[in-house]
BAFI-3210 file (N, C-alpha, C; in Angstrom, 3 decimals, decimal comma, padded with zeros to 6 digits):
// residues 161
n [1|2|3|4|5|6|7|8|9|10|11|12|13|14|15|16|17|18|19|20|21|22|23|24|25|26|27|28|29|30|31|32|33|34|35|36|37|38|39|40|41|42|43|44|45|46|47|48|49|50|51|52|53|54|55|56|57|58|59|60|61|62|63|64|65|66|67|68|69|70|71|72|73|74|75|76|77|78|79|80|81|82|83|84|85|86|87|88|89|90|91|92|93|94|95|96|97|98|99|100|101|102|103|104|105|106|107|108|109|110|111|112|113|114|115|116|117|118|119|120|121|122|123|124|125|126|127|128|129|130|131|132|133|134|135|136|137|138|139|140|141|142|143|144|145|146|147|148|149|150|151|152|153|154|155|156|157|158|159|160|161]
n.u [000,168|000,858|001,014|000,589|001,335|001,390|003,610|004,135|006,787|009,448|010,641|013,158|014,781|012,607|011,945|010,113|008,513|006,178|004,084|002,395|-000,601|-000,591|-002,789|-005,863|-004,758|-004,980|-006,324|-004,491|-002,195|-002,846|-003,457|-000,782|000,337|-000,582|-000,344|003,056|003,385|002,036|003,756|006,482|005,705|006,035|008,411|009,883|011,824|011,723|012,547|014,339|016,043|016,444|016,924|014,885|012,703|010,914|009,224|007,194|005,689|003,350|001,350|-001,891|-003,929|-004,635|-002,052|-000,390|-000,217|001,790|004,184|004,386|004,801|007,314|008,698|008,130|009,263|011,936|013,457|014,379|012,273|010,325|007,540|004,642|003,014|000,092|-000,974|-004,373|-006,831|-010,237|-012,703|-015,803|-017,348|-019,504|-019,335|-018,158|-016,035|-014,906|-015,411|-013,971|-011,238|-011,207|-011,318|-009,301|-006,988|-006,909|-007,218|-005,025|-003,309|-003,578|-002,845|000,343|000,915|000,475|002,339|004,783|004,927|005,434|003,706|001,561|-000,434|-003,453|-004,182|-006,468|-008,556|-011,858|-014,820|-017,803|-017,965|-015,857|-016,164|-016,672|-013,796|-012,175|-013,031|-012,070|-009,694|-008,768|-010,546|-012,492|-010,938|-008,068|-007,546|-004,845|-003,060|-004,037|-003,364|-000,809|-000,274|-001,047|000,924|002,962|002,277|002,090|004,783|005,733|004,485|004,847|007,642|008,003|006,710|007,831|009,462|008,786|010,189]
n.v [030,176|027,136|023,534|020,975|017,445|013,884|011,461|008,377|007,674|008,298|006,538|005,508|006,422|005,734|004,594|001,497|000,362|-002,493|-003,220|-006,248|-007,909|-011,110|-012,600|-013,559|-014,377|-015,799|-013,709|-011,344|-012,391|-012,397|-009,529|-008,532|-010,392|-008,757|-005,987|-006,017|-006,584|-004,502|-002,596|-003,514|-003,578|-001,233|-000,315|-000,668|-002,375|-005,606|-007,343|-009,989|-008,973|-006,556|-002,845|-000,957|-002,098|-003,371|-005,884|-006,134|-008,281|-008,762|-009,975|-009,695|-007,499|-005,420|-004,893|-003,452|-000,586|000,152|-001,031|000,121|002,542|002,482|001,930|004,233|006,234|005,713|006,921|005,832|005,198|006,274|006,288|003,870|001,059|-000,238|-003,864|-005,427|-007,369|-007,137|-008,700|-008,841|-010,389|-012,009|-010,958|-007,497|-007,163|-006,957|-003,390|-002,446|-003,010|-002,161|000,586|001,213|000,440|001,965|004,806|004,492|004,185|006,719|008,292|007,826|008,487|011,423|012,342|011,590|012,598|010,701|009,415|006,839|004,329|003,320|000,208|-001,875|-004,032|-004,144|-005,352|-007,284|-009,879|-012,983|-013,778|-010,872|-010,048|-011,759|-010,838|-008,658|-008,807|-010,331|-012,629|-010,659|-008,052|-006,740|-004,856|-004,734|-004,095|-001,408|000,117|-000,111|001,633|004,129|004,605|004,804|007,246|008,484|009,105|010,193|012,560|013,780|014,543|016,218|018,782|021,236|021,226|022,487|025,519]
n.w [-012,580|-011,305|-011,712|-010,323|-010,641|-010,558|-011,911|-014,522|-015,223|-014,768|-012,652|-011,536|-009,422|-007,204|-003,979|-002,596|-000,376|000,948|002,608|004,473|005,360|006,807|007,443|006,048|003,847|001,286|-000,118|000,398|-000,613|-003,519|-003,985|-003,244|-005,463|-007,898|-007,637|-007,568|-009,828|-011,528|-010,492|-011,731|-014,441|-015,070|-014,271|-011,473|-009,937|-009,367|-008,330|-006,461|-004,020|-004,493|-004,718|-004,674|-003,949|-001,129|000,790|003,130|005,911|007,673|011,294|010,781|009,568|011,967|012,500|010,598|010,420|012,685|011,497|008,880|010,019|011,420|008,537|006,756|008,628|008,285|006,282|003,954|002,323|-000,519|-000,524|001,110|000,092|001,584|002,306|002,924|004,213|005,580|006,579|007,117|009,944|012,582|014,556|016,410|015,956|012,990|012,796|014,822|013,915|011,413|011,672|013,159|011,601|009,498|010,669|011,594|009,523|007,648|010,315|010,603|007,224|007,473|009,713|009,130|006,512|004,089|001,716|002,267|000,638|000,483|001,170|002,005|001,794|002,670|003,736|002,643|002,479|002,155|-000,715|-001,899|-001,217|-002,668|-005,356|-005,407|-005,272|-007,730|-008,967|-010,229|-010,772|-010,160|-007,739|-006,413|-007,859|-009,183|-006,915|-006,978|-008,741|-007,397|-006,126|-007,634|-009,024|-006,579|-005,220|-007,782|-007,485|-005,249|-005,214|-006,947|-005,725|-004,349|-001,376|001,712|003,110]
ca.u [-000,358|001,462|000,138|001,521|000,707|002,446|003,876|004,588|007,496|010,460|011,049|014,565|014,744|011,469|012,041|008,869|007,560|004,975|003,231|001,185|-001,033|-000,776|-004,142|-006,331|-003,510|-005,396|-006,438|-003,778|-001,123|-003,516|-003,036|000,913|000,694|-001,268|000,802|003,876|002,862|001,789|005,103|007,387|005,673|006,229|009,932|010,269|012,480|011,136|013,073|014,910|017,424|016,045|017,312|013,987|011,400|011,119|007,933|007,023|004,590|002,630|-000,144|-002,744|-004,080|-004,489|-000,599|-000,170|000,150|003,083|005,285|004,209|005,236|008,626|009,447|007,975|010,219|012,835|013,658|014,275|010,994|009,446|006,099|004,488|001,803|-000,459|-002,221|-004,836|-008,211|-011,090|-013,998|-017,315|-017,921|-020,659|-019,215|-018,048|-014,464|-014,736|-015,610|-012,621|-010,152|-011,171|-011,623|-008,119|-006,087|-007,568|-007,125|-003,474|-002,531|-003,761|-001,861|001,447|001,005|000,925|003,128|006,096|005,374|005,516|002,845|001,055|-001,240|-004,307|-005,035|-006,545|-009,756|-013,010|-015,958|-018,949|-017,878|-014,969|-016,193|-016,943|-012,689|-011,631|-013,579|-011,366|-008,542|-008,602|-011,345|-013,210|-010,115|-006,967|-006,654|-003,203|-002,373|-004,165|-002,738|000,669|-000,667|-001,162|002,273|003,836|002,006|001,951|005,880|006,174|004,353|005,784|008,814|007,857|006,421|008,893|009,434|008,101|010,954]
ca.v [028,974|025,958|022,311|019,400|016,073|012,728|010,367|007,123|006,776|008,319|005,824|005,107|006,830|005,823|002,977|001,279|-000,684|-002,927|-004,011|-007,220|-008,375|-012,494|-012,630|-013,727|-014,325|-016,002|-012,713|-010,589|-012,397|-011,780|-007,967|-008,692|-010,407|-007,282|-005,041|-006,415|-006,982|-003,267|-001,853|-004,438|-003,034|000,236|000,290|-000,658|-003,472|-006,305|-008,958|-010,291|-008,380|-004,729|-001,920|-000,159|-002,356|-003,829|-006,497|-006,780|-009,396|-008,718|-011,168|-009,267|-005,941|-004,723|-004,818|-002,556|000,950|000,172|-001,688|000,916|004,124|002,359|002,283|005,426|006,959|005,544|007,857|004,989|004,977|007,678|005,698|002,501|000,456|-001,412|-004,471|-006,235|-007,549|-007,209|-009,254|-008,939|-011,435|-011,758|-009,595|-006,286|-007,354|-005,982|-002,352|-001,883|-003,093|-001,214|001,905|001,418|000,613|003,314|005,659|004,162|004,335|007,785|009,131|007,572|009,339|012,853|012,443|011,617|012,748|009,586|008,817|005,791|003,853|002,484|-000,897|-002,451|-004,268|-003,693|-006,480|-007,591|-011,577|-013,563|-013,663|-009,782|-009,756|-012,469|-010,567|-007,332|-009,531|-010,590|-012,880|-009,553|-007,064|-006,904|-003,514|-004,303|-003,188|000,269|000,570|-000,008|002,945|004,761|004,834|005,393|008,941|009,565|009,700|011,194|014,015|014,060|014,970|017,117|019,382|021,750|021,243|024,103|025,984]
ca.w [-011,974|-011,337|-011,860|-010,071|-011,127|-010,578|-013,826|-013,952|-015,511|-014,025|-011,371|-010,864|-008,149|-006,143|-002,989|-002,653|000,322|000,816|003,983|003,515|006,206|006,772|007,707|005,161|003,092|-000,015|-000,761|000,419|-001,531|-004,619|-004,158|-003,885|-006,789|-009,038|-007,155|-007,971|-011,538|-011,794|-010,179|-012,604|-015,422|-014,444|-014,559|-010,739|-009,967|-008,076|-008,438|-005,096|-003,724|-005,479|-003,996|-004,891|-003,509|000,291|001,549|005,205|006,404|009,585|011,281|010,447|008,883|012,900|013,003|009,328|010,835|013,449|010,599|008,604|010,711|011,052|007,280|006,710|009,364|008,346|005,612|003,063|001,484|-000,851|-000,628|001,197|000,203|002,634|001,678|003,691|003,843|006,731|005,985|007,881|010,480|013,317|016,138|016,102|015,740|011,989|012,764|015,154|013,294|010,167|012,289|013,954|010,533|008,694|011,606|011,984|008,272|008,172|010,737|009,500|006,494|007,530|010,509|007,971|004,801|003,487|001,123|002,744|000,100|001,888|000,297|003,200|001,832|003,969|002,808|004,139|002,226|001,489|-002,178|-002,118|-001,431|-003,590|-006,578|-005,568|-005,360|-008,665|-009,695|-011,441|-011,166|-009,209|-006,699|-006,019|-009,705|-008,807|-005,525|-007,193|-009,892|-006,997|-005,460|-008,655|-008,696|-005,369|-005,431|-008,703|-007,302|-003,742|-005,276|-008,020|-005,205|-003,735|000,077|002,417|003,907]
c.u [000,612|000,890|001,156|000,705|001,887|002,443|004,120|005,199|008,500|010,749|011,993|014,914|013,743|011,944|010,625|008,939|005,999|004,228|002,004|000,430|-001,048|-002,437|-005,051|-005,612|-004,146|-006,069|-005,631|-002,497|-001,594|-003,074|-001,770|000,963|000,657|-000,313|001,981|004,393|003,027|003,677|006,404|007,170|006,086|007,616|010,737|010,873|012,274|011,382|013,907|015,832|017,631|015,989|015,893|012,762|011,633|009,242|008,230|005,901|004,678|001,713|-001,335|-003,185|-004,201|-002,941|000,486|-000,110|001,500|004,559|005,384|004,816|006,737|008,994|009,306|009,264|011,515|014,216|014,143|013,610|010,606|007,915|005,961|003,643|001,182|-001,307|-002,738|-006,447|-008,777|-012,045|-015,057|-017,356|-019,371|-020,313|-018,694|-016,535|-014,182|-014,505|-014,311|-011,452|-009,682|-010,843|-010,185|-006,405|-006,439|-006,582|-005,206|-002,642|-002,336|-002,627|-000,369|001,838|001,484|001,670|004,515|006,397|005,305|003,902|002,412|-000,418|-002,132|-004,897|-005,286|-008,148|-010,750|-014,410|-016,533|-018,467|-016,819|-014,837|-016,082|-014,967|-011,523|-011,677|-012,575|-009,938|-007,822|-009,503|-012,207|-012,132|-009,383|-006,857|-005,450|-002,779|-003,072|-003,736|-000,941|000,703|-000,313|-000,046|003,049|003,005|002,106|003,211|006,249|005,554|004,456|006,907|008,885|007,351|007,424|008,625|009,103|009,980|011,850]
c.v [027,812|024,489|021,290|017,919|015,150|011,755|009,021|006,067|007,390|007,624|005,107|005,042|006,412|004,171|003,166|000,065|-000,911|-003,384|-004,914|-007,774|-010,632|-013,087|-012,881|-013,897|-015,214|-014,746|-011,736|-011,017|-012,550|-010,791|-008,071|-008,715|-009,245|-006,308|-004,635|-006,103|-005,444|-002,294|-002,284|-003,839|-001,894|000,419|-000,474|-002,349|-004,649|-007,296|-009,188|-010,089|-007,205|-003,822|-000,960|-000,984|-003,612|-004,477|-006,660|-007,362|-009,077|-009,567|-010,893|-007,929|-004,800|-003,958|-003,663|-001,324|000,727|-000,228|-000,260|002,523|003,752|002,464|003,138|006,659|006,776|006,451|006,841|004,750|005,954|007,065|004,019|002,537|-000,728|-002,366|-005,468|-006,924|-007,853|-007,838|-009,041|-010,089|-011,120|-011,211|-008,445|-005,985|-006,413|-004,202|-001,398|-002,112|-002,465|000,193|002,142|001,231|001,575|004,879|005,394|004,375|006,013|008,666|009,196|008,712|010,627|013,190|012,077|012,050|012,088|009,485|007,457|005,532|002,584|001,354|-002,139|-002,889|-004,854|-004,516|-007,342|-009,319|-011,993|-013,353|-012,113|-009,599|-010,735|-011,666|-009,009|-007,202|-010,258|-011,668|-012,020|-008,696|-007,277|-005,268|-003,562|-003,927|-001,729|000,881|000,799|000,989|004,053|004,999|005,536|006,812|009,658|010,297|010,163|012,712|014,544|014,741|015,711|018,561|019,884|021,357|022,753|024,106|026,923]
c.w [-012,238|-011,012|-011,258|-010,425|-011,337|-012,364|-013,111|-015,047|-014,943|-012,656|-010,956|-009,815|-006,795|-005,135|-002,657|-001,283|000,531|002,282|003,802|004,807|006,249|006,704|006,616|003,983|001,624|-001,022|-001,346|-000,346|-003,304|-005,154|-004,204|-005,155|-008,241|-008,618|-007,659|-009,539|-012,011|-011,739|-011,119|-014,059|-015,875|-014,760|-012,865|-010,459|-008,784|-007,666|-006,616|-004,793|-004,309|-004,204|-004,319|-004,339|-001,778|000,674|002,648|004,960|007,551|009,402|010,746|010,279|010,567|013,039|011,686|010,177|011,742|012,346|009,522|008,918|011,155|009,328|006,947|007,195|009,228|007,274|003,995|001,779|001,118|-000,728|000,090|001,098|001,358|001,983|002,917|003,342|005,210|006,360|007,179|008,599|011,251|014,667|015,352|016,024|014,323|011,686|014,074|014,670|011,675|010,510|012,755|012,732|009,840|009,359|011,013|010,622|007,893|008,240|010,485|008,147|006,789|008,914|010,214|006,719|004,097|002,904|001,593|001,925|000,958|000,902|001,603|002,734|002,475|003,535|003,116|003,789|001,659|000,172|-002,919|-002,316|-002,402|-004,976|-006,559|-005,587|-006,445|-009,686|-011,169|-011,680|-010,155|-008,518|-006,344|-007,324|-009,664|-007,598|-006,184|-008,442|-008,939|-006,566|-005,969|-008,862|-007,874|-005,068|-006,141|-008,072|-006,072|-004,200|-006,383|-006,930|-003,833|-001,790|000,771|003,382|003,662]
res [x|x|x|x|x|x|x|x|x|x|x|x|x|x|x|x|x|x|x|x|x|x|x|x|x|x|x|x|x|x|x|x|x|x|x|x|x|x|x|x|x|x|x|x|x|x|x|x|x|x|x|x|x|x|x|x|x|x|x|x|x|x|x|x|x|x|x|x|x|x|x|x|x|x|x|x|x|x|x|x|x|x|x|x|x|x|x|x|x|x|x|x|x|x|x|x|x|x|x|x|x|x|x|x|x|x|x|x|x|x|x|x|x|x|x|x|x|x|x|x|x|x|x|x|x|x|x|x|x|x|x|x|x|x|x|x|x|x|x|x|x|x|x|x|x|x|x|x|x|x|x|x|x|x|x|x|x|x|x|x|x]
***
């Protein structure tokens, strides 16, 4: 039997992008920040002009899967994270645009290989994504946990062929 499981510390090697939605951007540059924080601690280099880590800014979390399925594809990246935030309003604007980044992040993923971390937060109240944003705990510091495993064990796991 053989066990794979990602670490998170060999990361010399790992290029990291980020995809940040503008859109609600008192939140979403929250999750940067934890993110950031998380990946810096980590070993990964984040300073400006790091050959290991790359931010995009799109208008809004609708526009995360296309930016997305370019860096992915680009062969650059062992892993991107998405960060966004959907909040609940009073039309039904919420439930397609959750339904269509989801969908869209998704497919990305397993149409490159690329590990695509879904931090795209979904919340019926402003306060509900502030509090996930870092008031009670920061998700971009487990999203940026998550990366760092997902490529340690992307690449600990032999290729098919």
């Amino acid at each position: 039997m053989v066990t794979f499981e990602g670490r998170f510390t060999d990361v010399a090697e790992l290029r990291i992008a980020v995809v940040v939605a503008r859109f609600n951007d008192l939140v979403t540059s929250r999750l940067l920040s934890g993110c950031l924080d998380c990946l810096g601690r980590h070993g990964i280099d984040t300073s400006a002009g790091s050959d290991q880590l790359d931010v995009a800014w799109v208008p809004g979390s609708f526009e995360i899967p296309l930016v997305t399925q370019r860096l992915a594809a680009s062969g650059r990246y062992q892993v991107v994270i998405t960060l966004g935030a959907v909040i609940r309003g009073d039309t039904p604007h919420f439930d397609v645009v959750v339904s269509e980044v989801s969908k869209g992040v998704a497919s990305v993923s397993r149409a490159t290989g690329v590990p695509v971390i879904f931090g795209v937060l979904t919340t019926d109240t402003m306060q509900q994504a502030l509090e996930r944003a870092g008031i009670k705990s920061n998700l971009g510091w487990s999203y940026g946990l998550q990366a760092l495993e997902m490529g340690s064990l992307m690449a600990s796991i032999p290729a098919l062929g």
